[in-house]
ZATOR-720247 format. One record per residue (C-alpha): residue number from 0; residue in one letter; x, y, z. Coordinates in pm, 1 decimal. Each point is the difference from the previous one (the first is absolute). Last residue first. Example, Ala and Ser with C-alpha at 12.3 -4.5 7.8 and 13.67 -1.06 7.14 Angstrom:
ZATOR-720247
- 1  S  1367.0  -106.0  714.0
- 0  A  -137.0  -344.0  66.0
END
This chain:
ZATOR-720247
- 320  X  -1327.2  2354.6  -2348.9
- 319  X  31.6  -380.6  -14.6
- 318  X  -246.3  -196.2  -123.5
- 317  X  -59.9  149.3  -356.6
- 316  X  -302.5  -174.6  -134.6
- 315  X  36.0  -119.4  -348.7
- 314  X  29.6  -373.7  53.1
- 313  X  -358.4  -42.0  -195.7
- 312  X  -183.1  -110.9  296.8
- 311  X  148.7  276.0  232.8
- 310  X  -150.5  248.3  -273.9
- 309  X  -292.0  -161.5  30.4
- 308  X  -23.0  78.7  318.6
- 307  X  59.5  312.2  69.7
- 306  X  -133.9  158.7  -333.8
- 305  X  -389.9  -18.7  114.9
- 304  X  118.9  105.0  379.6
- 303  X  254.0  283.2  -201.5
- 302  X  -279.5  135.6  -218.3
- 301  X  -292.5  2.9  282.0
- 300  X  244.3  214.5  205.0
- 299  X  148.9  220.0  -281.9
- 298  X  -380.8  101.5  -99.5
- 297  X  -139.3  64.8  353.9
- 296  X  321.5  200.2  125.5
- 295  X  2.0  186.7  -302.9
- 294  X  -321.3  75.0  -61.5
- 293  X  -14.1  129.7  378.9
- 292  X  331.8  154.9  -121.0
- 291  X  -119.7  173.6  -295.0
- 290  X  -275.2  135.2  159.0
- 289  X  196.8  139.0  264.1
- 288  X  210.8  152.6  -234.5
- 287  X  -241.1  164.8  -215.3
- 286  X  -137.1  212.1  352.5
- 285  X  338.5  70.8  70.6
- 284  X  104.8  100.0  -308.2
- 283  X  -288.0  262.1  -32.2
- 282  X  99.5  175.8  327.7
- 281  X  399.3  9.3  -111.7
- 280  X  -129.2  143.0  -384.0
- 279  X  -161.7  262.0  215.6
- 278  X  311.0  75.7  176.8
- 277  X  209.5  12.9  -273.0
- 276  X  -236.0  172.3  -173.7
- 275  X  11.4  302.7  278.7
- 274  X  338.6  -69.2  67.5
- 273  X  143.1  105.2  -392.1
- 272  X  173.3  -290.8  -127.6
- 271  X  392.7  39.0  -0.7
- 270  X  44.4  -340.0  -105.9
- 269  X  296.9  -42.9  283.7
- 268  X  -200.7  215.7  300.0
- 267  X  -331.5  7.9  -76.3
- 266  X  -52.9  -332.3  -193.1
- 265  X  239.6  -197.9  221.2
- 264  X  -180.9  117.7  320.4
- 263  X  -339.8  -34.0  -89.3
- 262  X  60.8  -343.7  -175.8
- 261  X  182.8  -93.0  352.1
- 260  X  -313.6  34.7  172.6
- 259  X  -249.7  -73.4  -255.8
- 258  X  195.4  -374.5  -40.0
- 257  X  109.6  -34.5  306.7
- 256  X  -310.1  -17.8  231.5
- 255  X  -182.8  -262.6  -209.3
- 254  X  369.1  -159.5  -164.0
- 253  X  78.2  -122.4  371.1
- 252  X  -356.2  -140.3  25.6
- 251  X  72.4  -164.0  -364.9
- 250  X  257.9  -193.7  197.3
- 249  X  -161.4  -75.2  336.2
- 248  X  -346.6  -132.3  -149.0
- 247  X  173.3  -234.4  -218.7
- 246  X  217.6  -162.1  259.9
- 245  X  -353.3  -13.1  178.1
- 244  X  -167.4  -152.5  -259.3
- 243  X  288.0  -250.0  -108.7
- 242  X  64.3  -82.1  367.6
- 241  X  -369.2  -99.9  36.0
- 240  X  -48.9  -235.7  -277.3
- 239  X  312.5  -135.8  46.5
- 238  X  -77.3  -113.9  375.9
- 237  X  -345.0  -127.5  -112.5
- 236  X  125.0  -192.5  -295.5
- 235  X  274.8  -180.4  251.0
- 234  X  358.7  41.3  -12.5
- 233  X  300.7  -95.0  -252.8
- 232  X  277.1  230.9  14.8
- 231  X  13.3  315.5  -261.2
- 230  X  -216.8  211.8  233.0
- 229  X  240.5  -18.6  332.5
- 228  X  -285.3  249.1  147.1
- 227  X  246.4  292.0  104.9
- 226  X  296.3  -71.5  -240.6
- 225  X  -184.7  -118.7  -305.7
- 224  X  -351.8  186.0  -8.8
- 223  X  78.5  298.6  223.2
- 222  X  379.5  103.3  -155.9
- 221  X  -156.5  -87.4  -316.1
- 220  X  -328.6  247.8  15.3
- 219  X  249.9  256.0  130.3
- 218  X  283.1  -47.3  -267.6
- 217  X  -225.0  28.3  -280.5
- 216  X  -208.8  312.4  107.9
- 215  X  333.7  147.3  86.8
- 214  X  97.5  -77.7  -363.1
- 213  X  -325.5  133.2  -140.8
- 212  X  34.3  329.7  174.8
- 211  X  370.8  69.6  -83.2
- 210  X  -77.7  -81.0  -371.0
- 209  X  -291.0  138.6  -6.0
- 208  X  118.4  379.8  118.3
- 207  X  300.5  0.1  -250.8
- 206  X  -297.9  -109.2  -272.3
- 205  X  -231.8  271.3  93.6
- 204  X  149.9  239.4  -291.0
- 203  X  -92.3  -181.4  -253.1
- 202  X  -358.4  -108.4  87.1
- 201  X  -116.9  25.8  -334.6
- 200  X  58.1  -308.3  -164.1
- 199  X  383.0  -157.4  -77.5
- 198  X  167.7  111.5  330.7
- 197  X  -288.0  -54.4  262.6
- 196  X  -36.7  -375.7  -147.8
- 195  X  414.1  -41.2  -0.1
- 194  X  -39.8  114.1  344.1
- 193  X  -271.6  -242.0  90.8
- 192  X  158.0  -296.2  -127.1
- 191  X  317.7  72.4  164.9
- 190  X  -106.8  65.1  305.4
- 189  X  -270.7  -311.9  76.6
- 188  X  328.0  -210.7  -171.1
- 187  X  226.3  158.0  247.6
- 186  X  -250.3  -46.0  309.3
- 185  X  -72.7  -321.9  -98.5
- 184  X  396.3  -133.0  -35.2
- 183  X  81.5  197.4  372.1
- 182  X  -348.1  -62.6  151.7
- 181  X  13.4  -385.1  -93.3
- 180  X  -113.7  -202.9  -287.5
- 179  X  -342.9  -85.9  -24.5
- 178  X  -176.7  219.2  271.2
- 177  X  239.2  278.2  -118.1
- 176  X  -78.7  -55.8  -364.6
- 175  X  -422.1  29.2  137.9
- 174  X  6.7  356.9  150.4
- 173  X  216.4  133.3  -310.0
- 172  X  -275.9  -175.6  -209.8
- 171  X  -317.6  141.7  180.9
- 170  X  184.2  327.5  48.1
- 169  X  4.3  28.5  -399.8
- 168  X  -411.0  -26.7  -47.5
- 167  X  -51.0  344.0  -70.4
- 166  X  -241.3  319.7  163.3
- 165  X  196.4  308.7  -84.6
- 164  X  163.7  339.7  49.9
- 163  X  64.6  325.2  -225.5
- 162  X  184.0  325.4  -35.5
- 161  X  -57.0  254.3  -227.8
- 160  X  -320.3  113.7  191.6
- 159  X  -110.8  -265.2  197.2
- 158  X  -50.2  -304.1  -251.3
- 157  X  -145.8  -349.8  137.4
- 156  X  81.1  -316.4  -266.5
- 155  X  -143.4  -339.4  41.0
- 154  X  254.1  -286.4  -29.4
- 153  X  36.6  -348.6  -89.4
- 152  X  233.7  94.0  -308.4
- 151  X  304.5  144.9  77.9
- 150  X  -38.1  -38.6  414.4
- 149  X  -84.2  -432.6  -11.3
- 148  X  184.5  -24.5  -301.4
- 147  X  339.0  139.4  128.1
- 146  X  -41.1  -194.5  316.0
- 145  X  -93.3  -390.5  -190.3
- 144  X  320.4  106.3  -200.1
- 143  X  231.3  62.5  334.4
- 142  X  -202.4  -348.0  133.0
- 141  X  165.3  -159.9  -332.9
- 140  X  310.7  101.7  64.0
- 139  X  0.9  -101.2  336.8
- 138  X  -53.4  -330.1  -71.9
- 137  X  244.1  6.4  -205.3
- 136  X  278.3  103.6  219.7
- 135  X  -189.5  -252.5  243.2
- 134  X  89.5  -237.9  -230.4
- 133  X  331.1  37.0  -96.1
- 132  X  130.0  59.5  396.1
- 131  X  359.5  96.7  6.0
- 130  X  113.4  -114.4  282.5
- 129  X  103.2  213.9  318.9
- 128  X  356.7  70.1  146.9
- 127  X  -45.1  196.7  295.8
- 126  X  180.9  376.8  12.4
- 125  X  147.3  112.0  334.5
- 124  X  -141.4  216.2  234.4
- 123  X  200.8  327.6  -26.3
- 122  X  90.1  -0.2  -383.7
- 121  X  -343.9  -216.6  -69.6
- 120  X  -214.0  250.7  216.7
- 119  X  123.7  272.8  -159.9
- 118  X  -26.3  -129.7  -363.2
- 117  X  -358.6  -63.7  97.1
- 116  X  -60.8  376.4  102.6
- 115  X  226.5  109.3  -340.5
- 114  X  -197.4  -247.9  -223.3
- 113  X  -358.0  134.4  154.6
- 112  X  94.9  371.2  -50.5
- 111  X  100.7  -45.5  -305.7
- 110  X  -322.5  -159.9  -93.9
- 109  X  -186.2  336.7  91.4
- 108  X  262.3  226.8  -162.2
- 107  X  33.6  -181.3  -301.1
- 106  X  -450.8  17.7  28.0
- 105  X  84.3  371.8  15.7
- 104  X  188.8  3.0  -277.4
- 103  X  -271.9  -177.3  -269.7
- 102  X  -326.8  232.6  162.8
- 101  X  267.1  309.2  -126.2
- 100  X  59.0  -108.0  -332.8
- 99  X  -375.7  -92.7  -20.4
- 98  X  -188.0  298.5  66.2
- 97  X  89.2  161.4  -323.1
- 96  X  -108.5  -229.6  -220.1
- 95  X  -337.4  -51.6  229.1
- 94  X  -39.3  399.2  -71.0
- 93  X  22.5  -8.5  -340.9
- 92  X  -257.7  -318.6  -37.0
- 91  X  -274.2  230.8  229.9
- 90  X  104.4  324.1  -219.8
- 89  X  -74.7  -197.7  -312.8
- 88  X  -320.0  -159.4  161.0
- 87  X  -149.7  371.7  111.0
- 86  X  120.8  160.9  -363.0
- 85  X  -218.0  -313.2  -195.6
- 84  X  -300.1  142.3  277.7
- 83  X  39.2  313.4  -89.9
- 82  X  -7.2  -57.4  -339.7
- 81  X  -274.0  -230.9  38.8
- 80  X  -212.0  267.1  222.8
- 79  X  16.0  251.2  -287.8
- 78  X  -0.4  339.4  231.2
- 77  X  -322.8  220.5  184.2
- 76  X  -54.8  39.0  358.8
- 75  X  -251.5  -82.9  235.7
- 74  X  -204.6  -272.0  -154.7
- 73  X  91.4  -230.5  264.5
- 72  X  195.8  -222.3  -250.9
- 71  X  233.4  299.7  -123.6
- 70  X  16.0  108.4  380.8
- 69  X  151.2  -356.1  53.3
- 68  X  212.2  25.6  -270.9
- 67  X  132.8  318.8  65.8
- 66  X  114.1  -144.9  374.5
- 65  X  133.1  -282.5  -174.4
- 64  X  223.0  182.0  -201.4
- 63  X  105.7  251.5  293.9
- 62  X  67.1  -275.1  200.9
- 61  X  229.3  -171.2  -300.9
- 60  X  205.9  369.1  11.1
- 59  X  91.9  -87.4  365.0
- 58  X  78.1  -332.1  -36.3
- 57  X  221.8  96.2  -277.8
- 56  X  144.8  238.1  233.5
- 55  X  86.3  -241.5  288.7
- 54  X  145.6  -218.9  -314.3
- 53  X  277.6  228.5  -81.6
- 52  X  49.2  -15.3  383.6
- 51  X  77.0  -401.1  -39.8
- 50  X  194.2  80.0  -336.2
- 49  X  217.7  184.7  164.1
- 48  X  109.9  120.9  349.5
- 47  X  -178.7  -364.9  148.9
- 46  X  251.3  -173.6  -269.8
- 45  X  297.7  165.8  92.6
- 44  X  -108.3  -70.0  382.3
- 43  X  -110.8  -376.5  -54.1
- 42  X  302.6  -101.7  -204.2
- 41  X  279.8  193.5  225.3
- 40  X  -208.0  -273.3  305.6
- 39  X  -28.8  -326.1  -243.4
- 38  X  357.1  27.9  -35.7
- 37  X  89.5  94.2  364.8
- 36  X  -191.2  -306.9  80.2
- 35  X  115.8  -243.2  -260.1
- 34  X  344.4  104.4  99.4
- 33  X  -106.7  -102.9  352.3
- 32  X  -177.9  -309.4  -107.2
- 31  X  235.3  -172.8  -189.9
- 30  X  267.9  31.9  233.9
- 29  X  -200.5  -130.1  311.0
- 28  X  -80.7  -300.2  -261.9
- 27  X  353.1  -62.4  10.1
- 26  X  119.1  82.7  363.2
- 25  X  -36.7  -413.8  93.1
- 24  X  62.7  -170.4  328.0
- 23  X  0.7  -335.8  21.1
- 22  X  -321.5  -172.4  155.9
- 21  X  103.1  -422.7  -80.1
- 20  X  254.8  -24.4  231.5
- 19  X  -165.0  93.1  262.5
- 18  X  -285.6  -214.1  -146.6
- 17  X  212.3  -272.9  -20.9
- 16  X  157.0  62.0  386.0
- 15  X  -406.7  12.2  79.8
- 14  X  -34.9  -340.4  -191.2
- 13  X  311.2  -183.8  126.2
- 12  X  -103.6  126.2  368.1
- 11  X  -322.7  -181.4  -22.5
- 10  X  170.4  -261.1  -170.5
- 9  X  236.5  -51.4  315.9
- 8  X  -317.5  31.8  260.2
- 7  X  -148.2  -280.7  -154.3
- 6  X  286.4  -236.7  9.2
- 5  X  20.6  95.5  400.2
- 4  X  -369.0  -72.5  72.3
- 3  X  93.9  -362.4  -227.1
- 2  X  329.3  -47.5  189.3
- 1  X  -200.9  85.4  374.5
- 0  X  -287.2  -257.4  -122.0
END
């Protein structure tokens, strides 16, 4: 009994010696994400000082269009109302152009910021060799798609002035990649599909903002699912059933009070949105965000239970997250 305690106690060591061993120090990715940083950083001001002011004027001229098309429909003013109208949509496509340079930079500066805090934590810490998983990769992929489509296409439009919000599908996805796969792989396809939605429709300017968002969104609904409620091991319907509502319930809670509250603050102070929009556009998000996560919540939950096991069937499951 004492040789077999003692035998025990040797691997035990072996494995924390290996993973000693096994956490080396790395300043690579710290590297990468500093000059990343300061890149994304010049980017964001020479671009803010350009075309992104160039495009607080179109905005400007397109509210006089639509102001004189308005008056045109309400009788109250004379003009052609398809010339105005062809002006309204040339001024809308101008000012996306222009938006972009600047929505490009400060997502830099988002991800930069993520490289350079996990570069940190691998030059102090240590860095642990993980394997390259091929089919979560693709998994992910796929989720990142299943995100673009839900916002792109799935969605119902709200203007408020030049500015807009919207009732989509996307959260339902983001929700239901971190179920799948873990907050870090969910919450960077739930980000990546969303951005690339912002950056390709009108949302252009939100992107910086969604990526952040969906990421948390990501790593909150994993952190609860796989860490908290061990999701990935086997476990009764009951017990799944519940820790998939409430992990659920705590991510798109998150996005409830962050979304208008950090949308108020990005748009005013690094959009330069006036604070009366700003502020409506904050009251209008909240109450399109909190349908979006009570579809959410309902949506990713029957999803993932439908998904859960057949995907388990098939070998597809990822077990370890």
């Amino acid at each position: 009994m004492g040789k077999g305690k003692n035998q025990e106690k040797e691997k035990d060591q072996d494995k924390k010696q290996d993973r000693k061993q096994e956490k080396k120090k790395s300043y690579g990715l710290l590297v990468i994400g500093a000059v990343l940083l300061l890149a994304g950083l010049l980017a964001a001001v020479l671009t803010y000082h350009s075309s992104y002011r160039a495009s607080l004027e179109t905005g400007s001229a397109l509210s006089d269009v639509k102001e004189k098309i308005s008056a045109v429909k309400e009788g109250g003013a004379e003009g052609d109302l398809n010339a105005l109208q062809e002006q309204a949509d040339q001024l809308s496509t101008e000012k996306l152009a222009q938006e972009r340079p600047y929505s490009y930079s400060l997502i830099a500066v988002f991800f930069a910021v993520l490289l350079t805090g996990k570069g940190i934590v691998n030059a102090v810490f240590g860095r642990t060799a993980v394997s390259f998983d091929v089919k979560r990769l693709a998994m992910a992929g796929l989720l990142a798609a299943l995100c673009y489509i839900g916002f792109a296409v799935f969605k119902i439009d709200i203007p408020v002035g030049t500015e807009k919000t919207s009732f989509h599908f996307g959260n339902v996805f983001c929700v239901l990649a971190a179920l799948l796969l873990g907050g870090y792989w969910g919450g960077l396809a739930g980000a990546v599909g969303m951005t690339i939605g912002d950056l390709t429709t009108s949302y252009v300017t939100s992107a910086p903002k969604t990526f952040l968002l969906k990421l948390c969104i990501g790593l909150i609904v994993g952190l609860v699912a796989h860490r908290v409620f061990k999701l990935s091991k086997d476990h009764s319907g009951r017990y799944v059933t519940g820790a998939v509502i409430v992990s659920c319930v705590c991510g798109m809670a998150f996005n409830v009070v962050a979304d208008p509250v950090v949308g108020y603050f990005y748009k005013t102070y690094l959009l330069g949105v006036p604070q009366s929009v700003a502020s409506a556009l904050a009251k209008i998000a909240t109450v399109t965000t909190a349908v979006n996560a009570v579809v959410a919540v309902v949506a990713a939950s029957v999803f993932y239970l439908a998904l859960r096991p057949a995907l388990r069937k098939a070998g597809l499951f990822p077990d370890a997250v």
